[in-house]
DSSP file (Angstrom, degrees, kcal/mol; ACC not computed):
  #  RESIDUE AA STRUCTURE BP1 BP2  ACC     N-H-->O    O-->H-N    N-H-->O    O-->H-N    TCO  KAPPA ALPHA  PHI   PSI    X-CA   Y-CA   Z-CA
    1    1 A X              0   0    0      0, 0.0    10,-0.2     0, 0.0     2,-0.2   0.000 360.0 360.0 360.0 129.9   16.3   50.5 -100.7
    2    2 A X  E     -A   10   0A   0      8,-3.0     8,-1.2     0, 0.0     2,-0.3  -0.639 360.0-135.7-111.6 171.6   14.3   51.6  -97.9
    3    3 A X  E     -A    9   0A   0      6,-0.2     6,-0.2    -2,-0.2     2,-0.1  -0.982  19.6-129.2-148.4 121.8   10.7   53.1  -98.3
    4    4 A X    >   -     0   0    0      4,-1.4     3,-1.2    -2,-0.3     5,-0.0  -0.346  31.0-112.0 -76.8 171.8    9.7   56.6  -96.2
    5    5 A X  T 3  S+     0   0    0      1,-0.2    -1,-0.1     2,-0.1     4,-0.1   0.952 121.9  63.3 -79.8 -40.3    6.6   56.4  -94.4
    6    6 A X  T 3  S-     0   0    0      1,-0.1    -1,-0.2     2,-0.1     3,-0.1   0.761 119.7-114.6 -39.5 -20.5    5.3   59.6  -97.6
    7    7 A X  S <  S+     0   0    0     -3,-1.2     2,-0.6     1,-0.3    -1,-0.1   0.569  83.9 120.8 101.7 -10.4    6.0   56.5  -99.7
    8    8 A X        -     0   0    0     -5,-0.0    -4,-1.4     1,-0.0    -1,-0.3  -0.785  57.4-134.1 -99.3 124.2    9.1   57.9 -101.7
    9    9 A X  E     -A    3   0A   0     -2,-0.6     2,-0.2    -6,-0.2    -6,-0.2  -0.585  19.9-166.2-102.6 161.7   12.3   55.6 -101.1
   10   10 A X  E     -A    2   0A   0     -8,-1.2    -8,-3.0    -2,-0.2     2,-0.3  -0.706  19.2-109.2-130.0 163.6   15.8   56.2 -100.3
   11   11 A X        -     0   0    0     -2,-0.2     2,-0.4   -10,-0.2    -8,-0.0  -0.791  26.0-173.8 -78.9 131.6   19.2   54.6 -100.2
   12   12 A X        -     0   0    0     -2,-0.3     2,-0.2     2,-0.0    -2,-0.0  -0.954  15.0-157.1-138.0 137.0   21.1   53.7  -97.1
   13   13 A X        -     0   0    0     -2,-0.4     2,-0.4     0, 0.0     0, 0.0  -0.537  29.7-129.8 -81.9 155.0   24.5   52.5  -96.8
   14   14 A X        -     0   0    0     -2,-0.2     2,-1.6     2,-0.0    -2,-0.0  -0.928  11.6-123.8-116.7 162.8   24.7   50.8  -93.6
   15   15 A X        +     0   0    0     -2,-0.4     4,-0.3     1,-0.2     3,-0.3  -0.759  42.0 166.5-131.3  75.4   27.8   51.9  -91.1
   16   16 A X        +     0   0    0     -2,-1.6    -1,-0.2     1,-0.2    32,-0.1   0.090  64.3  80.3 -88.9  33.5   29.1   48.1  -90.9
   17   17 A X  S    S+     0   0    0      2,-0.1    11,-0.2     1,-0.1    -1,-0.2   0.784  89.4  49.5-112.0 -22.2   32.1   49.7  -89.5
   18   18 A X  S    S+     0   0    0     -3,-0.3    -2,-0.2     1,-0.2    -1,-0.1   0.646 115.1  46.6 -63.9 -11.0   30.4   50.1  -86.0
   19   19 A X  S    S+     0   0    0     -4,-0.3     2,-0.5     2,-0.1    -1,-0.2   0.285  91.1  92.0-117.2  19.0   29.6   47.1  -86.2
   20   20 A X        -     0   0    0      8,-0.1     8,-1.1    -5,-0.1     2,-0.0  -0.910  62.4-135.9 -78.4 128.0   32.5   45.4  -87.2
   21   21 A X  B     -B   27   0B   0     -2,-0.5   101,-2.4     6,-0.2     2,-0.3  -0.159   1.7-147.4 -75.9 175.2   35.1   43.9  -84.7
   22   22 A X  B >   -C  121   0C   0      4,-1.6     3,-2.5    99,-0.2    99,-0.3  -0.735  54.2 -78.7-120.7 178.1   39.0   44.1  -84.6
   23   23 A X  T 3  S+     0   0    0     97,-1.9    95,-0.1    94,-1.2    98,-0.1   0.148 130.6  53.9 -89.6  33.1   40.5   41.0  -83.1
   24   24 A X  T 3  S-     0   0    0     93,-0.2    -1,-0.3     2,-0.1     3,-0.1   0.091 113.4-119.9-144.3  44.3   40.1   41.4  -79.8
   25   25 A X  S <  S+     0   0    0     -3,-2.5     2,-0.2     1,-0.3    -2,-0.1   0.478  76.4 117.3  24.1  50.9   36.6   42.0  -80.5
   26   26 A X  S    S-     0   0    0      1,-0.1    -4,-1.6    -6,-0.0     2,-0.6  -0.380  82.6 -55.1-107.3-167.5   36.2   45.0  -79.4
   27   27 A X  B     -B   21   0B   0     -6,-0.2    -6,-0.2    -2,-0.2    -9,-0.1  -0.629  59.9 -96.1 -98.3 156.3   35.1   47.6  -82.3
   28   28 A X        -     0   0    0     -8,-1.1    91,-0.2    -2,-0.6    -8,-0.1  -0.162  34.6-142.5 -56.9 107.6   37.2   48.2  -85.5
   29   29 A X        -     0   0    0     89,-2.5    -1,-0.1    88,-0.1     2,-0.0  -0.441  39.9-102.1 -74.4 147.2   39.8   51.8  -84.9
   30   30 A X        -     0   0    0      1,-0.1    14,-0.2    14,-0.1    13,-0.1  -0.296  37.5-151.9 -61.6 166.5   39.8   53.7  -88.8
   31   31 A X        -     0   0    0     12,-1.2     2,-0.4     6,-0.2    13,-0.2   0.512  50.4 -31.2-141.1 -85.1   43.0   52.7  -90.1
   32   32 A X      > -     0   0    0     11,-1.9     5,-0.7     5,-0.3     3,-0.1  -0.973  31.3-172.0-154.3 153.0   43.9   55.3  -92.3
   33   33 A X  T   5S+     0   0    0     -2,-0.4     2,-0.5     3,-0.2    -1,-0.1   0.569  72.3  87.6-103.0 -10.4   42.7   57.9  -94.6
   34   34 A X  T   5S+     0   0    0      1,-0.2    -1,-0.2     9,-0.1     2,-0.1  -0.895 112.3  11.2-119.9  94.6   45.7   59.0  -96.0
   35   35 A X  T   5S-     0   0    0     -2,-0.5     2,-1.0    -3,-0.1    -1,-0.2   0.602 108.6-123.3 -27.4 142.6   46.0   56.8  -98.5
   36   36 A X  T   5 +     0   0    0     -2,-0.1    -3,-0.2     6,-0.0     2,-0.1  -0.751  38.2 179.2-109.8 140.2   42.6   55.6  -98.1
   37   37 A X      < +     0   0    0     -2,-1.0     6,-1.3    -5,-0.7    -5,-0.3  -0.542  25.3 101.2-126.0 152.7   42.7   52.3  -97.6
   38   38 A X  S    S-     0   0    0     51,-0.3     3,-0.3     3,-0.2     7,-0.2  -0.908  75.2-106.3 165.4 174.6   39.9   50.0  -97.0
   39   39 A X  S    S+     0   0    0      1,-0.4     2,-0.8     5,-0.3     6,-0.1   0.684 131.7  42.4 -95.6 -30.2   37.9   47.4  -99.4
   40   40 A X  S    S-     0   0    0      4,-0.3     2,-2.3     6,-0.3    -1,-0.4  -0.947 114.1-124.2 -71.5  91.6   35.2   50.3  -99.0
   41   41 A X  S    S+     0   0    0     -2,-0.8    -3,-0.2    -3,-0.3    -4,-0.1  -0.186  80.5 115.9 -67.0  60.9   37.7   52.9  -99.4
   42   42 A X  S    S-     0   0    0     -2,-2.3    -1,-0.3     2,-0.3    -4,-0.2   0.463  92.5 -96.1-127.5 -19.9   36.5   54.4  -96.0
   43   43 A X  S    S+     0   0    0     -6,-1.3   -11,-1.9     1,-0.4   -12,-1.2  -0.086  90.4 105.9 121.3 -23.5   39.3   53.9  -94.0
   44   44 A X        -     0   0    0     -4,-0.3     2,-1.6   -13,-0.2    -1,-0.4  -0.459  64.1-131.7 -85.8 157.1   38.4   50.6  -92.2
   45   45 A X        +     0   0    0     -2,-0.2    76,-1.1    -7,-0.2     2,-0.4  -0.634  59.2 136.7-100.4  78.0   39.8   47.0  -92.8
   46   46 A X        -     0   0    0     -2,-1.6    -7,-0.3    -6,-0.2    -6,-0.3  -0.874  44.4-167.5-156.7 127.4   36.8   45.5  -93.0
   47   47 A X        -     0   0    0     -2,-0.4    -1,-0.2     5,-0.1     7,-0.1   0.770  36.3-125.5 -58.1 -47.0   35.4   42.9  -95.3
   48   48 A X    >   -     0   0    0    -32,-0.1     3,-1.0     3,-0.1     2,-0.4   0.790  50.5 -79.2 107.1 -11.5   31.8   42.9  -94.7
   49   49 A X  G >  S-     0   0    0      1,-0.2     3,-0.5     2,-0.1     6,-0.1  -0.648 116.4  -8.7  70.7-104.4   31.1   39.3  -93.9
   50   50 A X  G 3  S+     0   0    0     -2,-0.4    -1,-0.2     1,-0.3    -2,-0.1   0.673 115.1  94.6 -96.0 -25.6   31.1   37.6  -97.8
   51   51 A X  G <  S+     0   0    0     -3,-1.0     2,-1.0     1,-0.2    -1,-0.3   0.812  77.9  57.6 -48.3 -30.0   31.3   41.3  -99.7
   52   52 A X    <   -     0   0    0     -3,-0.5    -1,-0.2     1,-0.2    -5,-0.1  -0.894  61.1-176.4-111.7 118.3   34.9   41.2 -100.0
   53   53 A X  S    S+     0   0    0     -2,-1.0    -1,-0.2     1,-0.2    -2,-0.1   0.452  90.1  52.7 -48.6 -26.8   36.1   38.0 -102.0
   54   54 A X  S    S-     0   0    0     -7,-0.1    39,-0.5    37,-0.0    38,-0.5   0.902 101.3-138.7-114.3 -46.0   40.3   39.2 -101.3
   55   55 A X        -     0   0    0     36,-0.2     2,-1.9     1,-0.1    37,-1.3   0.878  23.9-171.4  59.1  80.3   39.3   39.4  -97.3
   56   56 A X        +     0   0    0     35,-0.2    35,-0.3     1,-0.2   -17,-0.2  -0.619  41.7 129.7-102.8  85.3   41.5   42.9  -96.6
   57   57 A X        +     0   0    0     -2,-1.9     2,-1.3    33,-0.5    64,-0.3   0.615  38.4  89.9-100.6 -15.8   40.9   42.5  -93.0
   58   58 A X  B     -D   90   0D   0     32,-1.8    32,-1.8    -3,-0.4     2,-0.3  -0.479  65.6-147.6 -92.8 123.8   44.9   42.9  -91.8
   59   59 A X        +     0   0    0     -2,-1.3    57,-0.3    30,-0.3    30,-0.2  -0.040  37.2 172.6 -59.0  25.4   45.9   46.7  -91.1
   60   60 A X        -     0   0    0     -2,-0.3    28,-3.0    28,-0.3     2,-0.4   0.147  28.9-140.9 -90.3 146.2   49.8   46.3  -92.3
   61   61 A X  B     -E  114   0E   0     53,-2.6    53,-1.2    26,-0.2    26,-0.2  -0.916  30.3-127.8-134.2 110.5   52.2   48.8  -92.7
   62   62 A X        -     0   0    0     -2,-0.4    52,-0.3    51,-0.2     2,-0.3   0.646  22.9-168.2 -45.4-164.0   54.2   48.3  -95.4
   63   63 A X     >  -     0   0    0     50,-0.1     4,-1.4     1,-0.1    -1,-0.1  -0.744  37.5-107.7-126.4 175.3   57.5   48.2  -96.2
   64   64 A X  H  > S+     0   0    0     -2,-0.3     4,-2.4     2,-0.2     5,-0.4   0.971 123.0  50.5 -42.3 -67.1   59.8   48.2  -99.9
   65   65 A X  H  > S+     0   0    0      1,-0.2     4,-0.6     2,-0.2    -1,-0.2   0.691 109.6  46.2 -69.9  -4.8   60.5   44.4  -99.1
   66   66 A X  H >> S+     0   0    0     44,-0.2     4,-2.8     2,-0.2     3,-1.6   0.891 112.0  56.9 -91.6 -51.5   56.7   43.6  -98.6
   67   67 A X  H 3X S+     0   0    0     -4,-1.4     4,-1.5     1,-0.4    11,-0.4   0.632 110.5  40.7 -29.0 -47.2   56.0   45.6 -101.9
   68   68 A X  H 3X S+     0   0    0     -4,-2.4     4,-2.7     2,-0.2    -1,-0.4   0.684 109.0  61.6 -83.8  -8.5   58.2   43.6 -103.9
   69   69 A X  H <X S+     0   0    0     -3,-1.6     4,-1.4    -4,-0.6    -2,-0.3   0.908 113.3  33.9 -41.1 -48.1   57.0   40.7 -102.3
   70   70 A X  H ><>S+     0   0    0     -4,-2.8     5,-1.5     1,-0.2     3,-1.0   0.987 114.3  55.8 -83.7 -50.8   53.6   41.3 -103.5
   71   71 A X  H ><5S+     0   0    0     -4,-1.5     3,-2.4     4,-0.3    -1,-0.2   0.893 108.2  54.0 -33.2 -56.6   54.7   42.9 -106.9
   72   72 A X  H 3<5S+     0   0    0     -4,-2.7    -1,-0.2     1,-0.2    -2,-0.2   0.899 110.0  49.1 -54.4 -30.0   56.7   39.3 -107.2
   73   73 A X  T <<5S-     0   0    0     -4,-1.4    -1,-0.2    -3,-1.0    -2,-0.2   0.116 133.7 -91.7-107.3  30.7   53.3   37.6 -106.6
   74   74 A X  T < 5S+     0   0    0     -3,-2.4    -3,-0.3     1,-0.1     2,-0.2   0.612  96.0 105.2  74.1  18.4   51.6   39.6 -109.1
   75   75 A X      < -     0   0    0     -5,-1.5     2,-1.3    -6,-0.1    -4,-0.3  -0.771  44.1-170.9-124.4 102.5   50.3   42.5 -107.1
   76   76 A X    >   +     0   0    0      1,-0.2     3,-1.4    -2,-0.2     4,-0.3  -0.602   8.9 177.6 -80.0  88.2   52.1   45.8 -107.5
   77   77 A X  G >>>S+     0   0    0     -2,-1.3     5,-0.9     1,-0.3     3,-0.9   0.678  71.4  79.1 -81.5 -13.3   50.7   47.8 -104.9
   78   78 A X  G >45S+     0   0    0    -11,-0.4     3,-3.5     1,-0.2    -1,-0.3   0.991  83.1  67.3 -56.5 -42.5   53.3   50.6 -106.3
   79   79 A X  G <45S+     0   0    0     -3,-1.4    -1,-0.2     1,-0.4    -2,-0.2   0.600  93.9  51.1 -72.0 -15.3   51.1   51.3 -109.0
   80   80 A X  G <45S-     0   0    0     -3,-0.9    -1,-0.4    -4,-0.3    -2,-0.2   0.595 126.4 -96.9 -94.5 -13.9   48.5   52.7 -106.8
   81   81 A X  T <<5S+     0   0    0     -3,-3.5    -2,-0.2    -4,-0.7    -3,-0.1   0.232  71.9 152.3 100.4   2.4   50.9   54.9 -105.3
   82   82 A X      < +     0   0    0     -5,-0.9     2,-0.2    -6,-0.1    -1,-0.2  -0.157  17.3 178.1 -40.6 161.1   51.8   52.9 -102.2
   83   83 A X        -     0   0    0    -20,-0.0     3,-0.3     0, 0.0   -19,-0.1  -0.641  47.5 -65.1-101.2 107.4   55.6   53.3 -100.3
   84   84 A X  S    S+     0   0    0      1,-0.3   -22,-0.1    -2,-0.2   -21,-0.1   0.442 123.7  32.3 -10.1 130.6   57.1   52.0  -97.7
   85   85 A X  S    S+     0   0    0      1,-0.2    -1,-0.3    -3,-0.0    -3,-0.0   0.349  79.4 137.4  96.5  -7.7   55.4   53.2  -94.7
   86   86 A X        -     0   0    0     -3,-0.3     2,-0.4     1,-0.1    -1,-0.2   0.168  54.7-130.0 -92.9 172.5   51.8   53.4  -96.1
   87   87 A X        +     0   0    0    -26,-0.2     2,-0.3   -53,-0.0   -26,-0.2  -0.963  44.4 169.4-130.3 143.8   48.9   52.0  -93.8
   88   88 A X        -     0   0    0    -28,-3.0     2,-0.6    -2,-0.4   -28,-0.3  -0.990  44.2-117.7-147.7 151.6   47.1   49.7  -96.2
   89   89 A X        -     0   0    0     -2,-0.3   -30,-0.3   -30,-0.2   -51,-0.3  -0.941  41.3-164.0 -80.3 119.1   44.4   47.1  -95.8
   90   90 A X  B     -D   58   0D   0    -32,-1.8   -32,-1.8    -2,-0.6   -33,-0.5  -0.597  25.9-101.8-108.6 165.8   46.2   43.7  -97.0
   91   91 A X     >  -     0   0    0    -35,-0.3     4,-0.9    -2,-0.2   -35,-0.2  -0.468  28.7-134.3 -62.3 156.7   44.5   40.6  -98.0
   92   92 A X  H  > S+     0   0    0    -37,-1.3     4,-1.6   -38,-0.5    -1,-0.1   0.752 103.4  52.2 -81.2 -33.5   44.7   38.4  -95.4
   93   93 A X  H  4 S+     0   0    0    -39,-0.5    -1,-0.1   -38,-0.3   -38,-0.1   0.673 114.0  50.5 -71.8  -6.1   45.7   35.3  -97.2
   94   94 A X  H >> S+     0   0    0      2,-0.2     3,-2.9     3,-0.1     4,-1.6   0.915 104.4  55.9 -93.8 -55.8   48.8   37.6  -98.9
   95   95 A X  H >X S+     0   0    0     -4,-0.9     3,-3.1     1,-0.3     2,-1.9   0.833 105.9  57.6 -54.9 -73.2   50.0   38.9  -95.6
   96   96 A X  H 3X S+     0   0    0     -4,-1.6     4,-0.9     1,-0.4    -1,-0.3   0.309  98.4  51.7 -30.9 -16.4   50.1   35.3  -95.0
   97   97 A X  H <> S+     0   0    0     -3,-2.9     4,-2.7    -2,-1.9    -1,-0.4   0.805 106.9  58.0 -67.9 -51.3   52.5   34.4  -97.8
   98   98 A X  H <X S+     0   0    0     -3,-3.1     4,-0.8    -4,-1.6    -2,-0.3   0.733 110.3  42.1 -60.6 -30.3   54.7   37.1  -96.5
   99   99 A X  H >X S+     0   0    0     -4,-1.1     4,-3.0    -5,-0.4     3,-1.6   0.974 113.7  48.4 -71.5 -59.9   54.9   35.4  -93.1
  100  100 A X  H >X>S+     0   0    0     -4,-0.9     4,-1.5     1,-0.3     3,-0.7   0.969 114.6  49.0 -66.5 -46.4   55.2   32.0  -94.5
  101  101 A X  I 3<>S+     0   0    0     -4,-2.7     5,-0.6     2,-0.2     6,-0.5   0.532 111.6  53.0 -52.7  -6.1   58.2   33.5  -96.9
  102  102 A X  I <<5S+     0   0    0     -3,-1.6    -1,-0.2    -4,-0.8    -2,-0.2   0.837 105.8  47.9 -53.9 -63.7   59.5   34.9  -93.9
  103  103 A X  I <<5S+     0   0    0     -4,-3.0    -2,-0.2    -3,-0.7    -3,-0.2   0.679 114.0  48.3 -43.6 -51.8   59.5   31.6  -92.2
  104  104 A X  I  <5S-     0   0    0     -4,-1.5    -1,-0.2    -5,-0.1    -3,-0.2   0.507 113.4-115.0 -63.7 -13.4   61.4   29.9  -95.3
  105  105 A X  I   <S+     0   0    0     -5,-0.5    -3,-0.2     2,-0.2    -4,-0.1   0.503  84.1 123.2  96.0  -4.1   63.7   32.4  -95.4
  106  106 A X  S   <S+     0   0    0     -5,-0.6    -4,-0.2     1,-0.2     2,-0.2   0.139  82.5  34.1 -96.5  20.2   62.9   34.0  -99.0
  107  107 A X  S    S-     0   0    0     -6,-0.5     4,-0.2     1,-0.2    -2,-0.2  -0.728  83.1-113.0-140.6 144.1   62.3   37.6  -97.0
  108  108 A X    >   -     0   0    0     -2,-0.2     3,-0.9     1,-0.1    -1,-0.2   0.404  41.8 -98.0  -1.7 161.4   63.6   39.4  -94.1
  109  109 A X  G >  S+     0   0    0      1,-0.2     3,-0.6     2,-0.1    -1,-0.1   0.576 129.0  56.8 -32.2 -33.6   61.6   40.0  -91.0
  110  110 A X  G 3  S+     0   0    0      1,-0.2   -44,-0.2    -8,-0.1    -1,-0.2   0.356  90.9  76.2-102.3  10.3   60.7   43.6  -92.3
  111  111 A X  G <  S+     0   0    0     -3,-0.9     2,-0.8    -4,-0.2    -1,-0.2   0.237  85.4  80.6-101.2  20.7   59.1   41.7  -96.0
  112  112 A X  S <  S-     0   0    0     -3,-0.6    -1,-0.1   -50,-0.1   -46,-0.1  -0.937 101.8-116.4-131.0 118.2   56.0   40.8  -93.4
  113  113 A X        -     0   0    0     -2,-0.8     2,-0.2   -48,-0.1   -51,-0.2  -0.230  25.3-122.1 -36.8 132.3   53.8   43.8  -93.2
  114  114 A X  B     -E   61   0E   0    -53,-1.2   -53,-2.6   -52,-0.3     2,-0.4  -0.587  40.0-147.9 -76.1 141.3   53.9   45.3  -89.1
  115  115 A X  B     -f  137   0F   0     21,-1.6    23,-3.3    18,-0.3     2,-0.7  -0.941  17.7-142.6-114.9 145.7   50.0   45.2  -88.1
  116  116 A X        -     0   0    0     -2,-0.4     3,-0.4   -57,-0.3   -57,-0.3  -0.929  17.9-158.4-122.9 107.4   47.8   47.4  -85.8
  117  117 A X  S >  S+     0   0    0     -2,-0.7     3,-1.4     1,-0.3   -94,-1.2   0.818  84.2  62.0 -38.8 -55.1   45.3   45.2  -84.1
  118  118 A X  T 3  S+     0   0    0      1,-0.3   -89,-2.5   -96,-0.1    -1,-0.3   0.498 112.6  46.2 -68.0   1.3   42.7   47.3  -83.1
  119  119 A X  T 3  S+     0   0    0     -3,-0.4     2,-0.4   -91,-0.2    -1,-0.3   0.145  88.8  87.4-151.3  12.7   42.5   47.8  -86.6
  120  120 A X  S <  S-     0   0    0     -3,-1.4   -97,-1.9   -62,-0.1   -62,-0.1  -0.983  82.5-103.8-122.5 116.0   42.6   44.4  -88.2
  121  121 A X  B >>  -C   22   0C   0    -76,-1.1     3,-1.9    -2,-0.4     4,-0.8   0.193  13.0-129.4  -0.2 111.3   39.3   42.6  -88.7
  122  122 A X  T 34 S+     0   0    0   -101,-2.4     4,-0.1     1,-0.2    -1,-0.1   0.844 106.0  68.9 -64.1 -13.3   38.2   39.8  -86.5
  123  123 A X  T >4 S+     0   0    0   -102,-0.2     3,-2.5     1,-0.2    -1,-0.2   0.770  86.1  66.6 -72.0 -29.7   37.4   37.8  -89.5
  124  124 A X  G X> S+     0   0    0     -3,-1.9     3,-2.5     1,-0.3     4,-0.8   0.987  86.0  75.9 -54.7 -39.9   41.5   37.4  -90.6
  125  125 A X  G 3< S+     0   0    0     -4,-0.8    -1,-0.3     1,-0.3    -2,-0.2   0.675  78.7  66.8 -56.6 -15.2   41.6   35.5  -87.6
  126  126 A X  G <4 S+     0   0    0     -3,-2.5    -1,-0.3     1,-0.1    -2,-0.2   0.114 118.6  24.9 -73.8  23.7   39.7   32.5  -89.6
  127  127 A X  T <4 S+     0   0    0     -3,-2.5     2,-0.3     1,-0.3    -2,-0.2   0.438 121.6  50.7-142.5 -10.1   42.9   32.3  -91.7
  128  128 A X  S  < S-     0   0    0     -4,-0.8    -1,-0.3     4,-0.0   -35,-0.0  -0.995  81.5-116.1-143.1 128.8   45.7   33.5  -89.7
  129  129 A X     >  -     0   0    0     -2,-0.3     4,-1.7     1,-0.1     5,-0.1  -0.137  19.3-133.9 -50.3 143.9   46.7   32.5  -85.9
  130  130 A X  H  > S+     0   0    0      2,-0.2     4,-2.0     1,-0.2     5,-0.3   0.856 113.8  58.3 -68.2 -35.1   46.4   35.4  -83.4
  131  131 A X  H  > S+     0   0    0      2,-0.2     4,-0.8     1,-0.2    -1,-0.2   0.838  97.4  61.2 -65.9 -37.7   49.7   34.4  -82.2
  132  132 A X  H >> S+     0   0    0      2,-0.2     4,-0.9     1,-0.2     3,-0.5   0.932 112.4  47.1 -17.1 -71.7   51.2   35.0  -86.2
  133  133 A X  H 3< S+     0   0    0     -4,-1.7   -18,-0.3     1,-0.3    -2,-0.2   0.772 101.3  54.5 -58.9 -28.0   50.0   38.6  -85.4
  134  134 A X  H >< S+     0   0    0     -4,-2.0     3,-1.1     1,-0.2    -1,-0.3   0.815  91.4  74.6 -77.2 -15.0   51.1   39.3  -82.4
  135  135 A X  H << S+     0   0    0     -4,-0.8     2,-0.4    -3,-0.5    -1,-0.2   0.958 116.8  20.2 -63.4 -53.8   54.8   38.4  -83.6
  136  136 A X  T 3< S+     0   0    0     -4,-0.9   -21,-1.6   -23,-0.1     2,-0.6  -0.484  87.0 165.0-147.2  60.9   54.9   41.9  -85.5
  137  137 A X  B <   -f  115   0F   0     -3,-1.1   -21,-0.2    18,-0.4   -23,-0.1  -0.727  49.9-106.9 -63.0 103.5   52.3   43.7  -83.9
  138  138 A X        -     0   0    0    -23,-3.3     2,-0.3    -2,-0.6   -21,-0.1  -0.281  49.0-126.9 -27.0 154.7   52.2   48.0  -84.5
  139  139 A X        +     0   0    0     17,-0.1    16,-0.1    -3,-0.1    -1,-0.1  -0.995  38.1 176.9 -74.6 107.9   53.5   48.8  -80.8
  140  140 A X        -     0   0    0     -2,-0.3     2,-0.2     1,-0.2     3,-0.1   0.155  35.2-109.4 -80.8-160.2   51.0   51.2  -79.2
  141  141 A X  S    S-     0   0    0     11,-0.1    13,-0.5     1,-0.1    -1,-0.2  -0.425  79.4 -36.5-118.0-152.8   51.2   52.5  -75.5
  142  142 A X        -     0   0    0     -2,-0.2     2,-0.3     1,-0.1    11,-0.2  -0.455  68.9-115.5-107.5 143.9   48.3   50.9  -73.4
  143  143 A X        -     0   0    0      9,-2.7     8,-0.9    -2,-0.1     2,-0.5  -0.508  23.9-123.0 -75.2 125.2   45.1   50.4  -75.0
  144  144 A X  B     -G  150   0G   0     -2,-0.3     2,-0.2     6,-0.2     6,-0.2  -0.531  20.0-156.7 -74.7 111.1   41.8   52.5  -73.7
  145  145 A X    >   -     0   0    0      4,-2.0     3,-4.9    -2,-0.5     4,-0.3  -0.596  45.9 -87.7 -86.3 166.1   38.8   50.2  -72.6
  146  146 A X  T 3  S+     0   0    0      1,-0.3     2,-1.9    -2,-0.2    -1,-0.1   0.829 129.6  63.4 -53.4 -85.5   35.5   52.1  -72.8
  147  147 A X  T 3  S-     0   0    0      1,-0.2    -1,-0.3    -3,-0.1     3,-0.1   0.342 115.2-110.4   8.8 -30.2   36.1   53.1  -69.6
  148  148 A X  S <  S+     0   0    0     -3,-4.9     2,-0.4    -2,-1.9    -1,-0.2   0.676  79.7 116.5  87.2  22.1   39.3   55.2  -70.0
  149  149 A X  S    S-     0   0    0     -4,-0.3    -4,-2.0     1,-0.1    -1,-0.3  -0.924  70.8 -96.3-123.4 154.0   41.7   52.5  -68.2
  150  150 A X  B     -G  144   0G   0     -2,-0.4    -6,-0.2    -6,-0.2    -1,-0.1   0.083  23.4-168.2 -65.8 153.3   44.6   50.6  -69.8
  151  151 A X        -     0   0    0     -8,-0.9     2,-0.2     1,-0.7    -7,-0.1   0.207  55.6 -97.8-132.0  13.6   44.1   47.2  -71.0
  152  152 A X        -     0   0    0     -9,-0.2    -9,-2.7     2,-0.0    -1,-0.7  -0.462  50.4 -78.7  97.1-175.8   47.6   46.6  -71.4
  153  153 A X        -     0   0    0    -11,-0.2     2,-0.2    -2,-0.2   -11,-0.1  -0.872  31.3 -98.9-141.9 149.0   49.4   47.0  -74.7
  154  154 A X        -     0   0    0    -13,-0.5     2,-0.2    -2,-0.3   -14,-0.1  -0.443  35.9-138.2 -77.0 135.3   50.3   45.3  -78.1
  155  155 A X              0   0    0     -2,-0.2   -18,-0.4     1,-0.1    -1,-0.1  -0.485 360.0 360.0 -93.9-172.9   53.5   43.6  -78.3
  156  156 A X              0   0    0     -2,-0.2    -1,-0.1   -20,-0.2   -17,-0.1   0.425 360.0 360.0-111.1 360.0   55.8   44.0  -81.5
């Protein structure tokens, strides 16, 4: 609560989504609104520092086989109306189940959510290797620095 110089106070959210970073710590792209996805339901994937407890910092785009993946591990994201294709904010430590069940062999490639960088949270990166991400990386065409000039491109 903030307090006007008349004396009557007001409310302010503060717009931690300018000042959030993505992980190549530049600032945090909207993610989607359609669903909207966010732990704020704002569009961003972005915790907050210590407000969000789940960390939904990764940008993922689903698929069916990450859906029952998560559904197997006791979060049906169907229920919410999710589908294959969705842009969603995942937990980070879940995408990270999907990886490692990727990695054992108990789903496909396509049961580990595709991620959009610019749009995942610098903060996953305290639980999940950059190199993890880049493995199934959104593809973009070349990324705009403030400047307007390429910075080169995400690989998939």
């Amino acid at each position: 609560m903030f307090m006007k110089q008349d004396g009557s106070s007001f409310h302010q959210t503060p717009l931690l989504s300018s000042v959030s970073l993505n992980v190549f710590k530049q600032p945090l792209k909207l993610f989607s609104q359609q669903p909207m996805t966010g732990y704020f339901r704002d569009g961003y994937c972005r915790t907050g520092g210590d407000r969000d407890p789940g960390n939904h910092a990764v940008a993922g785009v689903v698929t069916d086989e990450f859906l029952d993946f998560s559904a197997s591990r006791g979060n049906d994201l169907r229920t919410i109306g999710l589908k294959g294709g969705c842009r969603w904010c995942l937990c980070t430590t879940r995408w990270l189940e999907a990886y490692h069940a990727y990695r054992s062999g108990k789903v496909s490639n396509l049961g580990v959510p595709r991620v959009d960088l610019d749009a995942t949270e610098d903060s996953a990166l305290d639980i999940v290797d950059m190199n993890m991400f880049r493995q199934f990386a959104v593809q973009h065409g070349p990324r705009q620095n403030q400047n307007g000039g390429g910075t080169g491109s995400t690989s998939s």
